[in-house]
C-alpha positions as a Markdown table, in Angstrom:
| # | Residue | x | y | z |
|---|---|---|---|---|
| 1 | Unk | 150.4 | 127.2 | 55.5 |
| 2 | Unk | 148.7 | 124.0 | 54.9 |
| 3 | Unk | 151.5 | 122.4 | 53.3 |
| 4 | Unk | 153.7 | 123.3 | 56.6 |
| 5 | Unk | 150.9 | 121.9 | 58.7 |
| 6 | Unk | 150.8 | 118.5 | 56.9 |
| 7 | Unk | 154.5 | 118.0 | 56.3 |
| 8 | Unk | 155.3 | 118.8 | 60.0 |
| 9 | Unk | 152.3 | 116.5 | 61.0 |
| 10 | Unk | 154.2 | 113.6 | 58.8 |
| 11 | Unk | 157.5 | 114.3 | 60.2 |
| 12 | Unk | 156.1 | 113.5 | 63.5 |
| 13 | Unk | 154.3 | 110.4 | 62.5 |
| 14 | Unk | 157.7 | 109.1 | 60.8 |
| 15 | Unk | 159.6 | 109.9 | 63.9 |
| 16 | Unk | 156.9 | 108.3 | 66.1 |
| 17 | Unk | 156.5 | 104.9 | 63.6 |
| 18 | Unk | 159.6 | 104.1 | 62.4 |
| 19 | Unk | 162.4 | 105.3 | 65.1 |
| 20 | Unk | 163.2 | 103.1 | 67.5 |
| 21 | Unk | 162.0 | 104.1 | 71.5 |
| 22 | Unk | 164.5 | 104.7 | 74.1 |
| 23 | Unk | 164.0 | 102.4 | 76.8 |
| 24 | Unk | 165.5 | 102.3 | 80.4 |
| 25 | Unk | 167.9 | 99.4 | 81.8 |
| 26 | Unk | 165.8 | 97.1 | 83.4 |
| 27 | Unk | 166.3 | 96.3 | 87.3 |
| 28 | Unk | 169.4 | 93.7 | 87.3 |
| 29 | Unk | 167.7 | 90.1 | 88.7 |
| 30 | Unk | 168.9 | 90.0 | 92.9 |
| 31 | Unk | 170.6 | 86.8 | 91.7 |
| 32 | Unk | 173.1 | 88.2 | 89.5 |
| 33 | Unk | 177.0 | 88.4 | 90.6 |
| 34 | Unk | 179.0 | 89.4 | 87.8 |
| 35 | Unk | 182.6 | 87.7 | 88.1 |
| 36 | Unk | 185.8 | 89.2 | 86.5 |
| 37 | Unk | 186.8 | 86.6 | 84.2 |
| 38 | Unk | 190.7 | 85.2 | 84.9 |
| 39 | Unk | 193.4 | 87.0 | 84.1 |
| 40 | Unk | 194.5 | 84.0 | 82.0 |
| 41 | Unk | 191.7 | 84.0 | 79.9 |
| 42 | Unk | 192.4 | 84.6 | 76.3 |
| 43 | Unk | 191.4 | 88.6 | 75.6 |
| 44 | Unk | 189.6 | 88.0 | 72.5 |
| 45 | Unk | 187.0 | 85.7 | 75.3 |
| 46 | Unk | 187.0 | 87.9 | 78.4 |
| 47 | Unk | 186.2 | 91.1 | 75.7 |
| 48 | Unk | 182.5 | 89.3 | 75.9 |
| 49 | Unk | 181.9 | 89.3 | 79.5 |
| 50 | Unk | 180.1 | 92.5 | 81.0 |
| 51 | Unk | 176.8 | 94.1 | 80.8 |
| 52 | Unk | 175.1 | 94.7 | 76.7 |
| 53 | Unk | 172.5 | 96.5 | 75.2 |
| 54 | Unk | 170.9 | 96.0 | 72.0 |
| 55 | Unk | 168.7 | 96.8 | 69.5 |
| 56 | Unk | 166.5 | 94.3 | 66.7 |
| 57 | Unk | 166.7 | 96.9 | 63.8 |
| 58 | Unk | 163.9 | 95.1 | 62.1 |
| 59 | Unk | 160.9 | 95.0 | 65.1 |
| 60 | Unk | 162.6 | 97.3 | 67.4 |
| 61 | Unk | 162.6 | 95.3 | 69.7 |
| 62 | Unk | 164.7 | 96.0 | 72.9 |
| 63 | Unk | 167.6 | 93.5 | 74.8 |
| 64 | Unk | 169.9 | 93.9 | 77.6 |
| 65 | Unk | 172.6 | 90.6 | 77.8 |
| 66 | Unk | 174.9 | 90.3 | 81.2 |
| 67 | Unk | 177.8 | 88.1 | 80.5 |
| 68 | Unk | 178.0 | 87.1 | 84.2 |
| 69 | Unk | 180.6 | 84.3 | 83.8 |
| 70 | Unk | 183.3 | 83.3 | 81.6 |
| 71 | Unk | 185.8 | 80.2 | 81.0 |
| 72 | Unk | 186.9 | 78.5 | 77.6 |
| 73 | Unk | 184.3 | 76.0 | 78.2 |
| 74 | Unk | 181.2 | 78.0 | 78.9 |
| 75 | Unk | 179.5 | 81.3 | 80.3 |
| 76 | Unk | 176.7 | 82.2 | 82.2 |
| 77 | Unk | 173.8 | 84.7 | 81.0 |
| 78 | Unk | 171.2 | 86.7 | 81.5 |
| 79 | Unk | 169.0 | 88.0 | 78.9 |
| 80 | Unk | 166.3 | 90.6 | 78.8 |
| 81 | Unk | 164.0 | 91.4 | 76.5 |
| 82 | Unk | 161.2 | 93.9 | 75.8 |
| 83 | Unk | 159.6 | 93.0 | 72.6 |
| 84 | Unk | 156.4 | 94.5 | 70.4 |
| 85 | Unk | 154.9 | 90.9 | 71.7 |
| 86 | Unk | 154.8 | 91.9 | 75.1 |
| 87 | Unk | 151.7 | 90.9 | 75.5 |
| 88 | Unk | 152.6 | 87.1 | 74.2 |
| 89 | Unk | 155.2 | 86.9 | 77.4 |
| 90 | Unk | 157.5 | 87.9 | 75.7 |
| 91 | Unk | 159.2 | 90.7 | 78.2 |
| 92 | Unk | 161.8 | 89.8 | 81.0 |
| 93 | Unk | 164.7 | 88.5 | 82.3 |
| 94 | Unk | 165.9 | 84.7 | 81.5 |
| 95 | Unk | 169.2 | 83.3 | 82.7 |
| 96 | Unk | 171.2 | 80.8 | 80.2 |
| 97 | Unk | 174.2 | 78.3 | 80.4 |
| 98 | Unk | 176.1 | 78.7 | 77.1 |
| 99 | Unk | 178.7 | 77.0 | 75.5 |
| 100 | Unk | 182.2 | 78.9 | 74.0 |
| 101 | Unk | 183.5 | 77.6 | 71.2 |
| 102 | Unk | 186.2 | 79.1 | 69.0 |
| 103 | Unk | 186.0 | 78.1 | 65.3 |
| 104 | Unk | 189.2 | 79.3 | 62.9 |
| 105 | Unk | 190.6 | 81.3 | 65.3 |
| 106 | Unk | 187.3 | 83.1 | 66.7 |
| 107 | Unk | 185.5 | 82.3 | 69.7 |
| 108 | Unk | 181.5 | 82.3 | 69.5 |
| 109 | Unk | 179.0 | 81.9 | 72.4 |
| 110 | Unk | 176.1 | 79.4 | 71.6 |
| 111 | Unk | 173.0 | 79.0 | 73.5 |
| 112 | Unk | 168.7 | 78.2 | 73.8 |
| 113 | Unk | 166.4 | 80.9 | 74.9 |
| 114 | Unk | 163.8 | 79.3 | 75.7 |
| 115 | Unk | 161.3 | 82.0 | 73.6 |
| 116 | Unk | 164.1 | 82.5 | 70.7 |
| 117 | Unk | 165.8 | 78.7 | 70.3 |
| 118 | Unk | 169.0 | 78.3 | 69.3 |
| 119 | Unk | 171.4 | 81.5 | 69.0 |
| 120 | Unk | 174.8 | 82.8 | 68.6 |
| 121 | Unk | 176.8 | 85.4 | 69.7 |
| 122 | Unk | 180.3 | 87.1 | 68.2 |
| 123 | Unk | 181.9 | 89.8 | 68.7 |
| 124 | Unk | 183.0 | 92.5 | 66.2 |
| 125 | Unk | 184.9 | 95.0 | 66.9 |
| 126 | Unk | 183.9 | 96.6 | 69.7 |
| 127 | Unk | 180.3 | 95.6 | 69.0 |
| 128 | Unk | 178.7 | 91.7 | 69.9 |
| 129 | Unk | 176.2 | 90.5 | 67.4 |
| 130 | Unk | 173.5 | 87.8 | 68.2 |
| 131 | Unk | 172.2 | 86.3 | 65.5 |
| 132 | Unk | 169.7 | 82.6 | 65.1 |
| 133 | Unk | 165.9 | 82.2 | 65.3 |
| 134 | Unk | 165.9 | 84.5 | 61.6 |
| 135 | Unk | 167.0 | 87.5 | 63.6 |
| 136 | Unk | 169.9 | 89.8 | 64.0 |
| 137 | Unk | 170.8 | 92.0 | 67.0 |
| 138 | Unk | 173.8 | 94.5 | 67.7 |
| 139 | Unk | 174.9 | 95.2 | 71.1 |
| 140 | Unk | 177.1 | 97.7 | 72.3 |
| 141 | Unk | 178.7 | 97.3 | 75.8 |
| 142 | Unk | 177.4 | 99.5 | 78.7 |
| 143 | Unk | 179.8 | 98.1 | 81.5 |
């Protein structure tokens, strides 16, 4: 009986330590209007405009990326994050102008967050993957 106890008591710590939290969409910022990109926009560009959510797999922390606006020359974003360093300021919406580029055939999205420098987004598959700043994030589209 006291083995039960103690494994069930572990398997609860595990869950609560190392499994990531489920956390709600923020409230989109007032200032936000998400524009259909032109029909005439190459579909491996327009596949990166909507609304993303994301995971870091290595500090759990939480992101939500809206692809407002989208040429062949640049895009519009908002980014939020909800990070273990919370408390740092780290926690919020912040809108960035980004530059597209396309490199061998792929198009990339490059940008400065102001609390993460300079990063980088691509899309694979049907996933979009932000990397830079010595992190790595995986969104999945939600709109």
């Amino acid at each position: 009986m006291k083995t039960l106890v103690v494994l069930v008591g572990s398997v609860v710590l595990v869950s609560i330590f190392f499994c990531p939290m489920v956390v709600a969409a923020p409230s989109i910022p007032s200032e936000v209007q998400i524009v259909q990109p032109d029909p005439s926009l190459p579909k491996e560009l327009s596949a990166f405009w909507g609304k993303w959510e994301g995971t870091n797999s290595m500090t759990t922390a939480n992101y939500f990326l809206i692809v407002e606006k989208i040429d062949e020359e640049k895009a519009s974003l908002y980014l939020w994050t909800q990070s273990p360093l919370a408390a740092y300021g780290y926690t919020g919406w912040q809108q960035c102008e980004a530059k597209v580029m396309k490199e061998s055939g792929k198009y990339t999205i490059s940008f400065f967050a102001s609390r993460l420098g300079i990063t980088e987004l691509t899309l694979k598959g049907k996933y979009l993957d932000w990397s830079g700043s010595g992190m790595n994030v995986r969104f999945r589209r939600v709109l």
